[in-house]
N, C-alpha and C positions, 0 to 999 in steps of 0.2 A: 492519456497517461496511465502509467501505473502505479505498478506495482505496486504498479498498478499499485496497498497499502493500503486490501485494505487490509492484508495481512496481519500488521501489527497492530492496525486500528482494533479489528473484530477480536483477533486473538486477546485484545489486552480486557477487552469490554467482555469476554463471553468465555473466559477462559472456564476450562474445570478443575474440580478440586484437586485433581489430582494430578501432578506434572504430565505431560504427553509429550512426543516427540513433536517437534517442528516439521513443517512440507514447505515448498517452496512457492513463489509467487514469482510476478512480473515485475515491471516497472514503467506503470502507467501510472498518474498521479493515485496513486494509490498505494500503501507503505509494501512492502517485501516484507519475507518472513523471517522468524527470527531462531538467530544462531541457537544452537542447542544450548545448555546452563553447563557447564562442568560441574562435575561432581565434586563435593569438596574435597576428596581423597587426591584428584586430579588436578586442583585446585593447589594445593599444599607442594604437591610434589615435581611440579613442572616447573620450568625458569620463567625468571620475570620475562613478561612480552617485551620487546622494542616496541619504544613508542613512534609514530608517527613524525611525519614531518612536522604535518602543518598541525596545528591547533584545530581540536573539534568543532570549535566557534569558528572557525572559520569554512569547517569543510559542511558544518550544519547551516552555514549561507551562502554558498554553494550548491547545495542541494537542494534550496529552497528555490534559489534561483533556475536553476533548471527543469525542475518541476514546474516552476510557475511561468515561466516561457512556454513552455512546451503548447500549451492552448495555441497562441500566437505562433509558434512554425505550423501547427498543423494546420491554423488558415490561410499560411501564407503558402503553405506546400500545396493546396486545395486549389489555388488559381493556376496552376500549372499543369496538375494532373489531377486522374479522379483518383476518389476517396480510397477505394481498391489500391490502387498503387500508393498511393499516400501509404496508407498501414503495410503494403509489403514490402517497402523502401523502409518502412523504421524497423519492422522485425529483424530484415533481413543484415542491416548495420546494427542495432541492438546486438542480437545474433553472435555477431562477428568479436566485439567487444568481450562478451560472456566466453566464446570458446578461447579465443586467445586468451583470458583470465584461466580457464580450466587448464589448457595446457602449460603454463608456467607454472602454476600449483598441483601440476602431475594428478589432476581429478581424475575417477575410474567417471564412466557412465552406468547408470542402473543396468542391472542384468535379467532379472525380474519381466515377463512378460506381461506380468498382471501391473507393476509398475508403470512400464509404459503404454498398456491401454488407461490408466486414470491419468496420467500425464498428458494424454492426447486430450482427455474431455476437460482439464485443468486447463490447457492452453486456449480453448475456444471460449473457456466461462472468464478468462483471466487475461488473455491476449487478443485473441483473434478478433473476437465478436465487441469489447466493448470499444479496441483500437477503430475499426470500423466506424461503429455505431457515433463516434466523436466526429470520426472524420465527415462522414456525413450529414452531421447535423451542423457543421462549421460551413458547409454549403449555406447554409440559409438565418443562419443565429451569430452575433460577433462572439469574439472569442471570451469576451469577458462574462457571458451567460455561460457559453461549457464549462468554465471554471468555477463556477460559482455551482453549476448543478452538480460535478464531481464531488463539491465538499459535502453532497447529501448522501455519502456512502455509510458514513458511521449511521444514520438512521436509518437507512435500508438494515444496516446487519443487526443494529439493536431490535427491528419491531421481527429480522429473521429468527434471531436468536433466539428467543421466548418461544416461538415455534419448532425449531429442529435442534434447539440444542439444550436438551430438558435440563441438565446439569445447572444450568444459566439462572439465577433467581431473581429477578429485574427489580429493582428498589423503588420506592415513591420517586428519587430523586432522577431517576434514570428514565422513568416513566415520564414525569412533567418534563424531561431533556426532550423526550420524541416528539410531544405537543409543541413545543417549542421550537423546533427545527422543523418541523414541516409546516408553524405559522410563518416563519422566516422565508420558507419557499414560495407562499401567496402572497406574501408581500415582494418578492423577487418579481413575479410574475404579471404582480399587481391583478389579484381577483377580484378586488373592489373596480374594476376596471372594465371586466368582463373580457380580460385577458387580450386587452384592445390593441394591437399594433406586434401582436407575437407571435410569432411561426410557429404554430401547436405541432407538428409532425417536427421538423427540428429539436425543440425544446422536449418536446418525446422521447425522441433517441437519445438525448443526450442523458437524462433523469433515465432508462433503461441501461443506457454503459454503465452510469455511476448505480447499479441495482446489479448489474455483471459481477460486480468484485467482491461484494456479500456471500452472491448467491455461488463464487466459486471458491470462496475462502471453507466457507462450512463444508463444504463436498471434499475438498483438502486435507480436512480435517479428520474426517469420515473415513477418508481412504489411502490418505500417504503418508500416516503416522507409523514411525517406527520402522523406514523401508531398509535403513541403516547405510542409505546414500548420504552425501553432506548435501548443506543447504544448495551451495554453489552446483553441483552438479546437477541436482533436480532442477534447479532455476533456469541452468544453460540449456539442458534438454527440453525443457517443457518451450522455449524461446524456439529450438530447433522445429518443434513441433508443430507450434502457430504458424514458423514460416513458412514451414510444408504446405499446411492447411492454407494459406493465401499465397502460395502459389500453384494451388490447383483453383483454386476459386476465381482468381484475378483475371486470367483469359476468359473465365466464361462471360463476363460482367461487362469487359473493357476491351479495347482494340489496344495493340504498342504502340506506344508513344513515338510522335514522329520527332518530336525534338525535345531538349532537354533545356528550360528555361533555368538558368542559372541562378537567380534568388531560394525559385523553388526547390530545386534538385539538392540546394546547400540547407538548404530548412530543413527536405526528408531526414538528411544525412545527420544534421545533426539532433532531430529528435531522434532518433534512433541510437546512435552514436553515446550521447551525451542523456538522454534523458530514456531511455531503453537500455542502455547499457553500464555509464560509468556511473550513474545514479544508484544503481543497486548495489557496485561496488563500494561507494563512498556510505550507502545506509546499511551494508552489516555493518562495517567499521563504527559507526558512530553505534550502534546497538551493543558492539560488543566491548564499546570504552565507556558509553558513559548508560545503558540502560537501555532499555524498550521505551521508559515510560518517556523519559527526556528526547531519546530520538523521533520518538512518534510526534512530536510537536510541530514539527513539520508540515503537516497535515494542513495547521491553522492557516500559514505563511502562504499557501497555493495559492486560494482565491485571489487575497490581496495583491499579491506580485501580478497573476495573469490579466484582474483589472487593470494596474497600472498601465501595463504591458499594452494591452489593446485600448486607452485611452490614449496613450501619451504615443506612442506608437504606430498604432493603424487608424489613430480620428475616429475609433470608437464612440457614439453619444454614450451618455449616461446620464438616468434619470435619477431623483433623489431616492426611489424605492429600493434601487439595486445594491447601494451599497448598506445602508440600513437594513435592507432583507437578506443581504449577505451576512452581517453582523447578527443576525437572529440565528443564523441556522447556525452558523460557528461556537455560540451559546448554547442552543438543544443538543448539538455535535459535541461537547465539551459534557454537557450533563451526561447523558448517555453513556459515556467511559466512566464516568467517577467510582468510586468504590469507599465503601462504608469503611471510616480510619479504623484504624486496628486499636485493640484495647490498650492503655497504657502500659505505659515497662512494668511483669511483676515485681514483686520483692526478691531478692536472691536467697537462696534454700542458704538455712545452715548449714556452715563447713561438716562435711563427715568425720567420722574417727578415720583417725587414721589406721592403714591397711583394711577398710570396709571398700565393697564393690562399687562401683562407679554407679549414680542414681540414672537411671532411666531416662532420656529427654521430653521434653512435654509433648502432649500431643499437637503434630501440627508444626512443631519445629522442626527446621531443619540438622542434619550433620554439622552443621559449619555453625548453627547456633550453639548444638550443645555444645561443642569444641571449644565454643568462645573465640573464635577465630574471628568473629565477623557476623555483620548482619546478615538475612536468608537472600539468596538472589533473587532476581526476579521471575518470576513464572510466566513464559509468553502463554 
């Protein structure tokens, strides 16, 4: 899954001081990027949005839900065809979703050459490579272990982030988060065990995808801030990109498919469809109505929904460790994002004389504070 996410995971946990432009992501269990902040000047002077149809509560369990299926198509898509096809069947409807979004919203595509050479190595760190890497370890592991190693993203990009992204000053609190989610992983895997009855090369790839969406969030960051494309457009391109990229790689791996088994072929379609595609559309929206921080919650809801899924589902076992070690990483996952509360409200300055010059804003505050308009948005 994606978007992939972990876009707004990493960006929320690792942000810098200083506002930066957003880049794009996927949508693999893993959050999408986030919409740019308006400026408060643009803020002020633009018409109120139309609101949606449906209620965010509802479209944020929606999105849960589909994220958290998505484990379960891709091992149902896996008995039908190989892994290879599996991921270039969801790029490919993914894809399709994104550009029809693009062209009803009259999106340009980056013009930039240097643009879409990092767009190409974004789609293999964010698409290509950890769609794969799922897909094949769902060969050999039920699905409610991929979903469970995906939620180790946020601790891949916390112990990344201390390393590549100097800006980053990691807190006691954040620090016992990464102890703590990768104790929840040995207990997932059960190392008191000696890791007995577990597909180490499965459970490998899959802890290597959910390590994919860190290691292509930070390089995102690095390189496709400020390209002055919108999110949507870099999102649909960079989609176009991965499927290029597996559809040159697919033939060499796999032979065509003699038949098209029909559970399967409806699983591809709709991971890619629904969980590549309408998935990213439905999480700006919830980014851009209710926050980063409330829609990134998200995140929590995967595991749990994908166990269900492959318990209740495909006759998954489940041991007592799994959901208990599940429930550990989600806590170190949880630490890891927090951030130190902000100091209490000042006191308000005395009124000026009147006709004296407007006082300066404080450091650190925004336009929209000093205005009094409203509290500072959020900084992805």
């Amino acid at each position: 899954m994606s978007y992939d996410v972990v876009a707004a995971r990493l960006d929320l946990m690792s942000a810098p001081c200083e506002p930066r432009a957003t880049a794009p992501a996927s949508a693999p269990p893993s959050l999408p990027p986030l919409p740019p902040v308006p400026s408060a000047t643009a803020t002020a002077s633009a018409p109120a949005a139309r609101r949606p149809a449906l209620d965010w509560r509802i479209r944020f369990a929606g999105l849960s839900l589909i994220w958290g299926f998505s484990f379960l198509l891709i091992k149902v898509g896996t008995e039908g065809y190989a892994p290879f096809q599996v991921t270039f069947g969801r790029l490919l409807a993914g894809t399709a979703v994104l550009v029809a979004a693009m062209a009803m919203r009259r999106e340009r595509l980056p013009r930039s050459a240097r643009t879409w050479g990092h767009l190409t190595v974004a789609a293999l760190l964010l698409n290509a490579l950890p769609f794969s890497l799922f897909s094949y370890a769902e060969l050999t592991i039920p699905s409610t272990l991929a979903g469970i190693c995906n939620a180790t993203s946020p601790l891949w990009g916390m112990a990344l982030s201390v390393v590549a992204l100097s800006e980053d000053r990691p807190t006691r609190r954040r620090v016992a988060g990464l102890g703590v989610g990768f104790l929840g992983v040995l207990t997932v895997l059960g190392a008191w065990q000696g890791f007995s009855g577990l597909d180490l090369p499965g459970t490998a790839m899959a802890l290597l995808a959910s390590f994919c969406y860190p290691v292509g969030w930070i390089y995102v960051r690095r390189t496709l801030a400020g390209t002055g494309s919108s999110t949507l457009a870099l999102t649909g391109s960079q989609l176009c990109l991965a499927t290029v990229q597996l559809a040159v790689v697919t033939p060499l791996f796999t032979s065509a498919p003699t038949s098209f088994p029909l559970l399967p072929t409806l699983s591809v379609l709709a991971l890619g469809a629904l969980g590549t595609g309408l998935a990213v559309l439905l999480q700006y929206g919830l980014v851009q109505e209710v926050g980063p921080t409330t829609a990134q919650m998200v995140t929590y809801f995967i595991p749990v929904i994908a166990t269900a899924a492959g318990v209740a589902l495909l006759g998954e076992q489940l041991s007592w460790n799994t959901p208990v070690g599940a429930l550990v990483v989600l806590v170190g996952a949880a630490l890891t994002q927090s951030r130190p509360r902000r100091a209490a409200t000042t006191p308000a300055p005395a009124p000026a004389p009147e006709g004296s010059p407007p006082a300066a804003p404080a450091p650190g505050s925004s336009p929209v504070e000093a205005a009094g308009r409203g509290p500072r948005p959020p900084q992805p």
